[in-house]
PAKE-359637 format. One record per atom (N, C-alpha, C, O): residue number from 1; atom name; x, y, z. Coordinates in steps of 0.1 Angstrom, whole numbers, plus 5000, padded with zeros to 4 digits. Atoms other than C-alpha are relative to their C-alpha. Last residue first. Layout:
REM PAKE-359637
   n atom   xx   yy   zz
 NUM   CA    X    Y    Z
...
REM end
This chain:
REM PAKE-359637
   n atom   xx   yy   zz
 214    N 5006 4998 5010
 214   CA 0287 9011 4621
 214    C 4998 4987 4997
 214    O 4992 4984 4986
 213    N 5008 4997 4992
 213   CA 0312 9009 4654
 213    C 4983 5000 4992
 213    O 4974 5001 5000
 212    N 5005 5008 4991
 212   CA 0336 8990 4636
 212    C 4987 4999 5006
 212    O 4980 4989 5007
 211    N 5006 5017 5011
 211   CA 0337 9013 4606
 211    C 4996 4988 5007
 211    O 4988 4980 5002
 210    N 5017 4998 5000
 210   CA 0339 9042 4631
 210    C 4993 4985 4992
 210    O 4983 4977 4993
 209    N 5007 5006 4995
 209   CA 0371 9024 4643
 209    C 4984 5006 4996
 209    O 4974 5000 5000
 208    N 5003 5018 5007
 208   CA 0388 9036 4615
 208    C 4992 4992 5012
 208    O 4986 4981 5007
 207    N 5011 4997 5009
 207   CA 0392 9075 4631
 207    C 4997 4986 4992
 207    O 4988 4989 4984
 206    N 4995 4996 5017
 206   CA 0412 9066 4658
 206    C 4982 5000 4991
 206    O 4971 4996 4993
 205    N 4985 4991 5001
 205   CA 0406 9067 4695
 205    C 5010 5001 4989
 205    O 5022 5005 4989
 204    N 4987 5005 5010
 204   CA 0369 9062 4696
 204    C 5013 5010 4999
 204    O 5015 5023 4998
 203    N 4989 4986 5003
 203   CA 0340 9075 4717
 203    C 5007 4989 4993
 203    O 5003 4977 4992
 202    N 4994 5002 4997
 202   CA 0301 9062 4715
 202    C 5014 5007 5003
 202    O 5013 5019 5003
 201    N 5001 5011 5002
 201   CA 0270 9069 4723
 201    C 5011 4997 5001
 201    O 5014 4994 5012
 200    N 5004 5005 5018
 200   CA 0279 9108 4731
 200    C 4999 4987 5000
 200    O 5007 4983 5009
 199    N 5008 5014 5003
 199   CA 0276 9116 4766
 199    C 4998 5000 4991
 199    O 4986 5002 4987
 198    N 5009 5002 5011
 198   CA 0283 9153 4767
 198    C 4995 4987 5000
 198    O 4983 4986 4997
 197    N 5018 4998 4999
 197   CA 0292 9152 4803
 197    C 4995 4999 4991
 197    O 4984 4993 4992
 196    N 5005 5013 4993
 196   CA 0322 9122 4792
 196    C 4984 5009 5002
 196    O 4973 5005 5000
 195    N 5009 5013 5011
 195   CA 0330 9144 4758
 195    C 4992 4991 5014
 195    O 4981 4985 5011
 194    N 5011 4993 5011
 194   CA 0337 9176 4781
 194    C 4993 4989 4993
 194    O 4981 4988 4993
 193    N 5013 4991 4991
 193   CA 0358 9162 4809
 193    C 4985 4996 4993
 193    O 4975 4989 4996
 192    N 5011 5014 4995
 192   CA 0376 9137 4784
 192    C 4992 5007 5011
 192    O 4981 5001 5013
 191    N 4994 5006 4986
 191   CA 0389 9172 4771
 191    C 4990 4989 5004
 191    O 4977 4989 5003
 190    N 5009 4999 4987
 190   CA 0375 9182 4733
 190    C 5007 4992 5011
 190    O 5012 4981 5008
 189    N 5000 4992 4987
 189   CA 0401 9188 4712
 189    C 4992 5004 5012
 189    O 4992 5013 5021
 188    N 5000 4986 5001
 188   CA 0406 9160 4689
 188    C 5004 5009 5010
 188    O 5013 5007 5017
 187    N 4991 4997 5004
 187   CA 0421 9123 4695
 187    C 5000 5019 4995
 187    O 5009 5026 4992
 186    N 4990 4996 4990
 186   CA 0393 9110 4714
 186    C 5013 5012 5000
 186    O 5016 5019 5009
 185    N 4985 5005 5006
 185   CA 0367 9112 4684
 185    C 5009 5003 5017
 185    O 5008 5013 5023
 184    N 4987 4987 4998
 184   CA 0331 9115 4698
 184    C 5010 4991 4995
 184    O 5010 4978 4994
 183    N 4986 5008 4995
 183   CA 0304 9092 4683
 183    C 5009 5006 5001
 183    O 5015 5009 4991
 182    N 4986 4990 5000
 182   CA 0267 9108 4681
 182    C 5010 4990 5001
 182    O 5008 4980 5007
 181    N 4991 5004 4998
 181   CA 0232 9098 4673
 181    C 5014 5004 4997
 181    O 5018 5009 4986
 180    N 4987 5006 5007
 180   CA 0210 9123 4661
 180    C 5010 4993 5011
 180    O 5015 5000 5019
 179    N 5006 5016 4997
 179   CA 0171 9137 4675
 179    C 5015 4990 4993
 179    O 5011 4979 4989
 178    N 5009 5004 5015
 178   CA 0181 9172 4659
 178    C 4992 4982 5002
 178    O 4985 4975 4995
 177    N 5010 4993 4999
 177   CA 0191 9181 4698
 177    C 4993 4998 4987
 177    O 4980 4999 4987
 176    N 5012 5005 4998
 176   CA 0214 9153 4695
 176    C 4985 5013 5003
 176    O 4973 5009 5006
 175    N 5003 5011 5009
 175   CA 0235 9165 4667
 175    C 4984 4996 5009
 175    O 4973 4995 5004
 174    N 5006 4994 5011
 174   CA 0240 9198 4682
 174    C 4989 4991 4994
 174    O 4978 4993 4990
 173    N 5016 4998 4998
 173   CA 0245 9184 4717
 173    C 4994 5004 4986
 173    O 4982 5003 4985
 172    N 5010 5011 4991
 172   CA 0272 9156 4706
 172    C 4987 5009 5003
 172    O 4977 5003 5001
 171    N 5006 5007 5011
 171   CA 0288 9185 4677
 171    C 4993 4988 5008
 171    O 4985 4983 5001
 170    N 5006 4996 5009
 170   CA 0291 9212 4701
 170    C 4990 4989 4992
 170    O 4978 4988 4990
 169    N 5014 5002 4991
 169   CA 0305 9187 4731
 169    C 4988 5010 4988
 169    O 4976 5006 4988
 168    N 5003 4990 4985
 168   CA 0340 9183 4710
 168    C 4979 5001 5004
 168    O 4970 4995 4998
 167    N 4995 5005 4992
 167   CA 0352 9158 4686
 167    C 5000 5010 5013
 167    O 5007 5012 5024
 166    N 4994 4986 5000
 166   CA 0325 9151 4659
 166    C 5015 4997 5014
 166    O 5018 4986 5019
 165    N 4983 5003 4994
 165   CA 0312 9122 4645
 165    C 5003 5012 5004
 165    O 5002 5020 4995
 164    N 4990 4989 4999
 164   CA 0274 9125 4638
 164    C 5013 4995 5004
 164    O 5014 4985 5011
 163    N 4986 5001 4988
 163   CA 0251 9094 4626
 163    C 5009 5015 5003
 163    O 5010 5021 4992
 162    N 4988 4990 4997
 162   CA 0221 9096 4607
 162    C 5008 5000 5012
 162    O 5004 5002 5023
 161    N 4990 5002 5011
 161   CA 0192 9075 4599
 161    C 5014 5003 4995
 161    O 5020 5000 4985
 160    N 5001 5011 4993
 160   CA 0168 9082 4631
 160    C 5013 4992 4990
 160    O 5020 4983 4995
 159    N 4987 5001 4987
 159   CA 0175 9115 4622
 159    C 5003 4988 5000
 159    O 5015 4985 4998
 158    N 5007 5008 4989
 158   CA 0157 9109 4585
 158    C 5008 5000 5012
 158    O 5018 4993 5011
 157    N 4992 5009 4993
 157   CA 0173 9132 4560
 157    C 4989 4995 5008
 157    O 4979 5001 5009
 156    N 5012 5010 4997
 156   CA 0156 9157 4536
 156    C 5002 4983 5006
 156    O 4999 4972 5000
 155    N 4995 5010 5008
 155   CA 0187 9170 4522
 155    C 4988 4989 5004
 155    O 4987 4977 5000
 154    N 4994 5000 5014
 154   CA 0183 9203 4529
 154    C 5001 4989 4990
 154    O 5003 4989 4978
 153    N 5010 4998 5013
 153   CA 0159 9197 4556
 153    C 5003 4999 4988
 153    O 4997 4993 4980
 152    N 5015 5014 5002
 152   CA 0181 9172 4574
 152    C 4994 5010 4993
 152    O 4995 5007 4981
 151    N 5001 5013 5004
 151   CA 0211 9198 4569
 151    C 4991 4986 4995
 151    O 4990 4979 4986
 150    N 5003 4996 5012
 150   CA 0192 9229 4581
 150    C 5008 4985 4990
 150    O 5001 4979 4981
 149    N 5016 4999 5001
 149   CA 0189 9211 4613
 149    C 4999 5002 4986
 149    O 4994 4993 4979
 148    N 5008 5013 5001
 148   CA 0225 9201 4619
 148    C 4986 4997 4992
 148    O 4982 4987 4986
 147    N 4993 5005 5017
 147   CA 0237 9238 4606
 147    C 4996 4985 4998
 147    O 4993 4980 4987
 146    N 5005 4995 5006
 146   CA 0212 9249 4635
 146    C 5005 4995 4985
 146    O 4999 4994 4974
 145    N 5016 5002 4998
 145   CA 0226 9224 4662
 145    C 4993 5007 4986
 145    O 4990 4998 4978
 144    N 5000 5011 5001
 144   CA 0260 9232 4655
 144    C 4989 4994 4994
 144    O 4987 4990 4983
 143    N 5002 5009 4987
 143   CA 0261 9268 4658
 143    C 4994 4989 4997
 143    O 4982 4990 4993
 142    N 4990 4999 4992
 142   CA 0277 9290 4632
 142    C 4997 4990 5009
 142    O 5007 4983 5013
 141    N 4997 5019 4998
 141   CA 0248 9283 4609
 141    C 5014 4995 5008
 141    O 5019 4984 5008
 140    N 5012 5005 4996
 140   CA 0248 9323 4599
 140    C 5003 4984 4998
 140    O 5010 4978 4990
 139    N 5000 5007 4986
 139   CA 0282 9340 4609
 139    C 4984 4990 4997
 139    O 4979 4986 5008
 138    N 5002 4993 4988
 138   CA 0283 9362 4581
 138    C 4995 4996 5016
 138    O 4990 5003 5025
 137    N 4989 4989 4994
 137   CA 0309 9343 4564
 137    C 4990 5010 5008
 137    O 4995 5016 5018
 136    N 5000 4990 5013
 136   CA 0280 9313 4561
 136    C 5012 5007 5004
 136    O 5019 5002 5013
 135    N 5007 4984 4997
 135   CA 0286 9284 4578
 135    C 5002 5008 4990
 135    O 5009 5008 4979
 134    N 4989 4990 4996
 134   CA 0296 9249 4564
 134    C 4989 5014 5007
 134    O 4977 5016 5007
 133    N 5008 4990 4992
 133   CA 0277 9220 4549
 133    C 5012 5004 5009
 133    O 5021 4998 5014
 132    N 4997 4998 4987
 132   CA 0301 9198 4524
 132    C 4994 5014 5008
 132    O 4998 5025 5005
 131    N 4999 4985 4998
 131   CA 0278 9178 4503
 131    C 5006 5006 5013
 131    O 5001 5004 5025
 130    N 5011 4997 5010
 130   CA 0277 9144 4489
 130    C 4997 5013 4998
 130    O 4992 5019 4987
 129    N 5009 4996 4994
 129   CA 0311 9138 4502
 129    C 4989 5001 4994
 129    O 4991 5000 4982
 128    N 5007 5012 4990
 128   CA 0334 9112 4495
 128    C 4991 5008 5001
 128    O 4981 5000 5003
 127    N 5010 5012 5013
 127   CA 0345 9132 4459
 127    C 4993 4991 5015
 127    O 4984 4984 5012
 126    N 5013 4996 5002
 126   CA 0358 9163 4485
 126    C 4992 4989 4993
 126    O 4979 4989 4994
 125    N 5010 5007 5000
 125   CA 0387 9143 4494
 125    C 4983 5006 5001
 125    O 4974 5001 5008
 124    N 5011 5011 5007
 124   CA 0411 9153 4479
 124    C 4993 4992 5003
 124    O 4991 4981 4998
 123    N 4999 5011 4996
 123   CA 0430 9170 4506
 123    C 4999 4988 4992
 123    O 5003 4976 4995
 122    N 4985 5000 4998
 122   CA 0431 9205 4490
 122    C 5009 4986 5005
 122    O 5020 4983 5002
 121    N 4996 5003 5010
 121   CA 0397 9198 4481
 121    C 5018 5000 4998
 121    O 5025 4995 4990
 120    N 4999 5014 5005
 120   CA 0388 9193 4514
 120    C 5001 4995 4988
 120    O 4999 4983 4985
 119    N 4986 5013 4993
 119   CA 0402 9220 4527
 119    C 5000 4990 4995
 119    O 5010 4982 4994
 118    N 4984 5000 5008
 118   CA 0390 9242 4496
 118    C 5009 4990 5008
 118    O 5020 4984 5005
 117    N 5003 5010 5015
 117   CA 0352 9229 4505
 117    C 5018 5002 4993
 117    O 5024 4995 4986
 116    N 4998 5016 5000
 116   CA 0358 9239 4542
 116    C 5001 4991 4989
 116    O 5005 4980 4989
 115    N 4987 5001 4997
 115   CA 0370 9274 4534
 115    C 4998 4988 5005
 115    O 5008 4982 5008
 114    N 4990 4997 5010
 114   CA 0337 9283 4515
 114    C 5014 4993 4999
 114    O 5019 4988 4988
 113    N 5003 5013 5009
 113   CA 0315 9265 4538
 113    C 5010 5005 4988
 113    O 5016 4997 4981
 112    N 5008 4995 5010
 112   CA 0326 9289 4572
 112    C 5001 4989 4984
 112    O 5011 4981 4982
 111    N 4989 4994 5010
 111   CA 0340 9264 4595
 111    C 4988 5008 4991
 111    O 4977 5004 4988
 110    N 5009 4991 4994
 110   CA 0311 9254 4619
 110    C 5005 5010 4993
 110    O 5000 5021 4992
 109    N 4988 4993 4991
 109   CA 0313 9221 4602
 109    C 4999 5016 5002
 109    O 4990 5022 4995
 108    N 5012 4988 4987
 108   CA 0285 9196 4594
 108    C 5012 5008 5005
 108    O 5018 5004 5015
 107    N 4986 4994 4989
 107   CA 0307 9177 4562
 107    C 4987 5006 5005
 107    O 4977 5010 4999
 106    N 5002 4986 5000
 106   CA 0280 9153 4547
 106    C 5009 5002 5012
 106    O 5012 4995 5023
 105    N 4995 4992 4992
 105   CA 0284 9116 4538
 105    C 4999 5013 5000
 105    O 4999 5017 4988
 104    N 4999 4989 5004
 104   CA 0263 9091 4525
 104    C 5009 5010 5007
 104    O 5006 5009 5020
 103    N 5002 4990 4989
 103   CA 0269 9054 4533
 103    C 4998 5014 4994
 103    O 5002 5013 4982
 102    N 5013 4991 4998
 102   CA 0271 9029 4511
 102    C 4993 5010 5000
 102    O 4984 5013 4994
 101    N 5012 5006 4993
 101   CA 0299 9004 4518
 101    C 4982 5007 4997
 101    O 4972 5002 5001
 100    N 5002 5015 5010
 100   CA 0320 9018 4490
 100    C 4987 4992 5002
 100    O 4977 4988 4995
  99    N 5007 4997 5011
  99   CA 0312 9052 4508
  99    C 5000 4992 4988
  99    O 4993 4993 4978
  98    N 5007 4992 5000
  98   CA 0328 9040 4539
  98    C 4987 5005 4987
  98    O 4975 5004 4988
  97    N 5010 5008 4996
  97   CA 0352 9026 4526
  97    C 4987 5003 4999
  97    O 4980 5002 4989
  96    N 4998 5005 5013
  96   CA 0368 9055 4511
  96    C 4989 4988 4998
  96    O 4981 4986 4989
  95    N 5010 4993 5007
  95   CA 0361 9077 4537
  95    C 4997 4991 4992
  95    O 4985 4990 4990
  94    N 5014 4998 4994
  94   CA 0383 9054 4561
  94    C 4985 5007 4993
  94    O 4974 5003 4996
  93    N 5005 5012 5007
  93   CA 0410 9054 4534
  93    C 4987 4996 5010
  93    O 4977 4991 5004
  92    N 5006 5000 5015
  92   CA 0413 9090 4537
  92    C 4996 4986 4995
  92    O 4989 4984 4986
  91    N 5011 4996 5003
  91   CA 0409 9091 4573
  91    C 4994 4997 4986
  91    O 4983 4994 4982
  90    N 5008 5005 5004
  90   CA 0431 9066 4589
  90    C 4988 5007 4990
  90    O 4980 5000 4985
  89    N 4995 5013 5014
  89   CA 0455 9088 4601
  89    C 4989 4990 5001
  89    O 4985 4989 5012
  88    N 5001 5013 4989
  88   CA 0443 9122 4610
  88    C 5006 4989 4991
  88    O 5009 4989 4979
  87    N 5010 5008 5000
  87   CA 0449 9154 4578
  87    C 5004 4985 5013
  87    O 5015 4980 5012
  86    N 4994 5010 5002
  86   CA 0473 9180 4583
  86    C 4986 4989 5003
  86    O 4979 4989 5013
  85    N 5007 5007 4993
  85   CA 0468 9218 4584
  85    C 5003 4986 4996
  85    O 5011 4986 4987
  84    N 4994 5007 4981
  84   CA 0485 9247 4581
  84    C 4996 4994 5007
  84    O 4996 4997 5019
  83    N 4993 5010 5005
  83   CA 0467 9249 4545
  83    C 5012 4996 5010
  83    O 5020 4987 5009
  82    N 5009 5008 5000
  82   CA 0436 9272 4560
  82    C 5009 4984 4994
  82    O 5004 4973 4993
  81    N 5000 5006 4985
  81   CA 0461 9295 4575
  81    C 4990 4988 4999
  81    O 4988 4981 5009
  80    N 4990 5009 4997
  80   CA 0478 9307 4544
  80    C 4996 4988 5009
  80    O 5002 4978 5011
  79    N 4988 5003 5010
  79   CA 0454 9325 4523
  79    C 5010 4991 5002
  79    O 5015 4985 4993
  78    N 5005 5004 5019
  78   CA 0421 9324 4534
  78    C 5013 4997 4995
  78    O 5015 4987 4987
  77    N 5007 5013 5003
  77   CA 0433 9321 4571
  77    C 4998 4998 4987
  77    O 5001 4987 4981
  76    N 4985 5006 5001
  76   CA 0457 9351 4571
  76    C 4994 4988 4994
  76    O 4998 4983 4983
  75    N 4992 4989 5008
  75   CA 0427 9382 4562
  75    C 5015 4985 4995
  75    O 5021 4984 4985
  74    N 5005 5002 5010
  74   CA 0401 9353 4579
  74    C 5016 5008 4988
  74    O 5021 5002 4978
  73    N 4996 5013 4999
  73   CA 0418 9364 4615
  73    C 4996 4991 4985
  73    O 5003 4981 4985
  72    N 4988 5002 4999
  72   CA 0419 9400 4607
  72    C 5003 4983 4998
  72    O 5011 4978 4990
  71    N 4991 4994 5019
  71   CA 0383 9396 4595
  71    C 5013 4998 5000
  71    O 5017 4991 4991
  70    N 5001 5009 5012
  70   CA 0377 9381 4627
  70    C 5005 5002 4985
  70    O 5013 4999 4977
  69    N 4985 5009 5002
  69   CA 0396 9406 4646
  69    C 4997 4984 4994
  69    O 5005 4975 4991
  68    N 4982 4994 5006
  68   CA 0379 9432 4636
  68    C 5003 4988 5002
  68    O 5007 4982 4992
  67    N 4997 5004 5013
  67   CA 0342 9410 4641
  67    C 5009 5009 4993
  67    O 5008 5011 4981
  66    N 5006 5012 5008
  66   CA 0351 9410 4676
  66    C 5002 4994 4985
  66    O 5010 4987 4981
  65    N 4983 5004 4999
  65   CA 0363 9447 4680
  65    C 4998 4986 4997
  65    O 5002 4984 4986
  64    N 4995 4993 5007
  64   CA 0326 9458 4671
  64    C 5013 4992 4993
  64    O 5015 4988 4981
  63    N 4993 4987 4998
  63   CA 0311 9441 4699
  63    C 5007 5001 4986
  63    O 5009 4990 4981
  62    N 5004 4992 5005
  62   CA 0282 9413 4694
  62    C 5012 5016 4996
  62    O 5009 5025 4988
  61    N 5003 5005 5017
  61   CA 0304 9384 4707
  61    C 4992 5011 4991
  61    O 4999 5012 4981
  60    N 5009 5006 5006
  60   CA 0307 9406 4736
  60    C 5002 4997 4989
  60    O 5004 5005 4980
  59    N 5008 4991 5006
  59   CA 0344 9415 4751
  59    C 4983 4992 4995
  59    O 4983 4980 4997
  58    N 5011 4999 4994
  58   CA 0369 9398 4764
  58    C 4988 5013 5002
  58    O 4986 5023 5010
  57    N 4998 4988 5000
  57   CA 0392 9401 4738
  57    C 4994 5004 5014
  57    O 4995 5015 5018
  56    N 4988 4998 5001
  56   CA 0398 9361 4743
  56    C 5001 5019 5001
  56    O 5011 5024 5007
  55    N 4998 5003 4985
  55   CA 0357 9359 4749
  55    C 5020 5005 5003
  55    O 5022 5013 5012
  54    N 5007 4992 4987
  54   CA 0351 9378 4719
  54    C 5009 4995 5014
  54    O 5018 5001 5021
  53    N 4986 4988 5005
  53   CA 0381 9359 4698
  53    C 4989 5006 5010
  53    O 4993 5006 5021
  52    N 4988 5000 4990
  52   CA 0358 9327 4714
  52    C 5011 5012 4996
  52    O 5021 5012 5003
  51    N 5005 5001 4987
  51   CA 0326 9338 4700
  51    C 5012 4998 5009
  51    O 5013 5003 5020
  50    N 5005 4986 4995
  50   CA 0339 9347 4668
  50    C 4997 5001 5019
  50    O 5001 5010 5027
  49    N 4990 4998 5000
  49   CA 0354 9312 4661
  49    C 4998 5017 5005
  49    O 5006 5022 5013
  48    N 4997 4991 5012
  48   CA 0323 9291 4663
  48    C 5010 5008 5008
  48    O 5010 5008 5021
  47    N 5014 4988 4996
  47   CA 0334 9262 4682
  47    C 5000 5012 4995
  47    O 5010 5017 4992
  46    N 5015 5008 5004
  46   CA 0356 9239 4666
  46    C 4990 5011 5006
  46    O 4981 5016 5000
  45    N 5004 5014 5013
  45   CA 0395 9246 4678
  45    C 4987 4995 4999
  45    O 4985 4984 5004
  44    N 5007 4996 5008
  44   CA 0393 9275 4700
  44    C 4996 4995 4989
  44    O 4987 4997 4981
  43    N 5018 4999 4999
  43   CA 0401 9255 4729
  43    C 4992 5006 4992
  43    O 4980 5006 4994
  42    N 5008 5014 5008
  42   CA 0435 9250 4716
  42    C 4986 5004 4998
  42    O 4979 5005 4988
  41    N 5012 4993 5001
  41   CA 0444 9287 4730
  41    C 4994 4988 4991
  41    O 4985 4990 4982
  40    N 5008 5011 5005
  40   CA 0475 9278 4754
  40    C 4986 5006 4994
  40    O 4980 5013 5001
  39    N 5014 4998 4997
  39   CA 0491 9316 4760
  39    C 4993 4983 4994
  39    O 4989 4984 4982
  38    N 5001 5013 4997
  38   CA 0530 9304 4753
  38    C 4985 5000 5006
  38    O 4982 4990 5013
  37    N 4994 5016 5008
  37   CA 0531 9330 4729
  37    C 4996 4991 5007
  37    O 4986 4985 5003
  36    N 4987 5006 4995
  36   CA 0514 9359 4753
  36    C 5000 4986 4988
  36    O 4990 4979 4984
  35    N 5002 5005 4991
  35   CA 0480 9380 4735
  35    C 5014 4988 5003
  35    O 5017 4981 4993
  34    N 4993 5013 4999
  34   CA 0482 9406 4713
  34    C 4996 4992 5013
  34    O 4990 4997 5023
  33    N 5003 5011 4992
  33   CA 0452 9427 4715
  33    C 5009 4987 5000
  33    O 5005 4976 5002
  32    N 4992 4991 4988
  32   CA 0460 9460 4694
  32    C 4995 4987 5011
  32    O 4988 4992 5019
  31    N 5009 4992 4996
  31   CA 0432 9451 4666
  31    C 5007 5006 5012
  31    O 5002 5016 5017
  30    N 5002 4989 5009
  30   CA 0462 9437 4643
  30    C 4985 5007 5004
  30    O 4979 5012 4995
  29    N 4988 4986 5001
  29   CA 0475 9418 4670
  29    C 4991 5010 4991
  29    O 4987 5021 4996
  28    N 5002 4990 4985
  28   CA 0438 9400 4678
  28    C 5010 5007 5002
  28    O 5008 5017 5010
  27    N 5017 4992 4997
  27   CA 0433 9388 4644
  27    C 5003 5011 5009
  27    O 5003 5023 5008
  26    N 4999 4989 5010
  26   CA 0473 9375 4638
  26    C 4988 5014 5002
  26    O 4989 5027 5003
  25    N 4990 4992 4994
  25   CA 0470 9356 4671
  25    C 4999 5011 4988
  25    O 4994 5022 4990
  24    N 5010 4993 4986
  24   CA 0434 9339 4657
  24    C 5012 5011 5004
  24    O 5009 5022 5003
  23    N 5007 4991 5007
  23   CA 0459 9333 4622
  23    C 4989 5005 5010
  23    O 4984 5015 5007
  22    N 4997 4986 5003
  22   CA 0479 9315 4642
  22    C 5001 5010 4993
  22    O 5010 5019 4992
  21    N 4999 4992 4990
  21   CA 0455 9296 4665
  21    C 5013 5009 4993
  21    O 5016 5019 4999
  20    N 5012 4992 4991
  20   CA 0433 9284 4633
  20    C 5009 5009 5008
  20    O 5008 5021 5006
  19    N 5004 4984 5007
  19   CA 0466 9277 4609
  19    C 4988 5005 5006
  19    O 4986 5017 5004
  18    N 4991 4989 5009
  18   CA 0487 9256 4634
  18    C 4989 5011 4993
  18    O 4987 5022 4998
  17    N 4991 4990 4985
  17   CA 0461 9238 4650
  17    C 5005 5012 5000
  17    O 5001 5022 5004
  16    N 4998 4982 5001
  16   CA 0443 9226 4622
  16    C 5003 5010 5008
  16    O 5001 5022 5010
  15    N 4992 4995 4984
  15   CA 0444 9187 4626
  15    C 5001 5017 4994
  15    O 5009 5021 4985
  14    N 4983 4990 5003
  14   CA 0422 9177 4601
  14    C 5001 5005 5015
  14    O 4994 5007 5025
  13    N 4994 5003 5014
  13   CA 0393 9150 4598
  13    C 5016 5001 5002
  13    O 5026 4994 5001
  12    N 5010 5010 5003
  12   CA 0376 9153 4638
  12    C 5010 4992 4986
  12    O 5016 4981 4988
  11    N 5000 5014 4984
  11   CA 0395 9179 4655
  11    C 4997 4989 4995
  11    O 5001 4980 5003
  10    N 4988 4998 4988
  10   CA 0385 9208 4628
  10    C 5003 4988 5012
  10    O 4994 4985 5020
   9    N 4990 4997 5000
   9   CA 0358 9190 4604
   9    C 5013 4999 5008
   9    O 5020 4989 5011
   8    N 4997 4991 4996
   8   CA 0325 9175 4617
   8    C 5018 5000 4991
   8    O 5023 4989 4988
   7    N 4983 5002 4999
   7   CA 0314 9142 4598
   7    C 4999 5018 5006
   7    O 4989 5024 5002
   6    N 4995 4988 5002
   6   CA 0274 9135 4592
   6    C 5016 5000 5009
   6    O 5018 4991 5017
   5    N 4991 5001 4990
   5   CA 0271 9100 4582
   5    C 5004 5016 5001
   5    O 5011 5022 4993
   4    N 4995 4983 5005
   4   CA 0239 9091 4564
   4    C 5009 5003 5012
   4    O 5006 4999 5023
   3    N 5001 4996 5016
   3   CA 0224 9056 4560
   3    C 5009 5009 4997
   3    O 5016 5010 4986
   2    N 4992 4989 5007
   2   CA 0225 9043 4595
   2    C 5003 5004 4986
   2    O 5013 4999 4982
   1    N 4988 5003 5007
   1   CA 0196 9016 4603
   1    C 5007 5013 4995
   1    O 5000 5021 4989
REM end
């Protein structure tokens, strides 16, 4: 039986299009790496953020220039880029449920935890959560799976008791490598490619069908 609902962020809650890819453009000018306007760079939406400014500089995640243009990209984000963002429809009264019904909820986002806990107090809806789990700033729990894990210890969870939502292939293997049931969102930025090899249990094309699916 489901008890505990872990929730992904970016793609999943909030649309954060706007302040992710233009505070990533900000990063990569101010290392000398602009990159074309109409350059499509969705795909940075959810996965850690470092790894794809590498890949964009093309460079190693380890390189130097990397964690410049993180910082750069954090320099806009803290201030402007984390409220160029817009919440799904269904969500807030979806939570609401949700946690009338029972349920526990925890944010699993790859987002550093600092700047997840202001989005969702900016939202108001930090009170659904029990706790929002995030990465560190120096990149520790960046990867799905690892912030999944430390999760169940933290909170001494039962997999078998735990749900994930997310909306890219991160949060389907992360989740299930901890032994966790998964439900992709359609509406994020994972490509029906991506969600169909992940094979998550289920998918959904609004965020109110979880309550169905539960």
């Amino acid at each position: 039986m489901i008890k505990h609902i872990l929730l992904d962020l970016d793609g999943t809650l909030t649309d954060p299009k706007v302040g992710i890819t233009t505070s990533a453009r900000y990063g990569l000018n101010k290392v000398g790496h602009p990159i074309a306007e109409d350059l499509n760079i969705d795909w940075i939406i959810g996965p850690p953020l470092k790894a794809s400014l590498a890949k964009l500089l093309n460079v190693t995640v380890d390189d130097v220039l990397a964690e410049q243009a993180l910082l750069g990209y954090r320099e806009r984000f803290a201030v402007k880029g984390l409220y160029e963002n817009h919440l799904f429809a269904d969500v807030e009264p979806t939570l609401k449920k949700l946690t009338e019904q029972g349920y526990h909820l925890y944010l699993a986002t790859a987002k550093p935890e600092i700047y997840a806990r202001q989005i969702l107090e900016h939202f108001n809806l930090l009170q659904y959560f029990v706790h929002p789990y995030g990465s560190e700033l120096n990149g520790e729990r960046t990867n799905k799976g690892d912030l999944i894990a430390y999760i169940l210890e933290k909170e001494q969870l039962n997999a078998e008791e735990c749900l994930m939502v997310g909306d890219r292939e991160h949060d389907i293997l992360g989740a299930r490598r901890n032994g966790i049931e998964t439900i992709a969102v359609e509406y994020g930025y994972g490509s029906d490619q991506e969600l169909t090899e992940a094979a998550p249990k289920a998918r959904i094309k609004t965020f109110a069908e979880v309550l169905d699916l539960i």
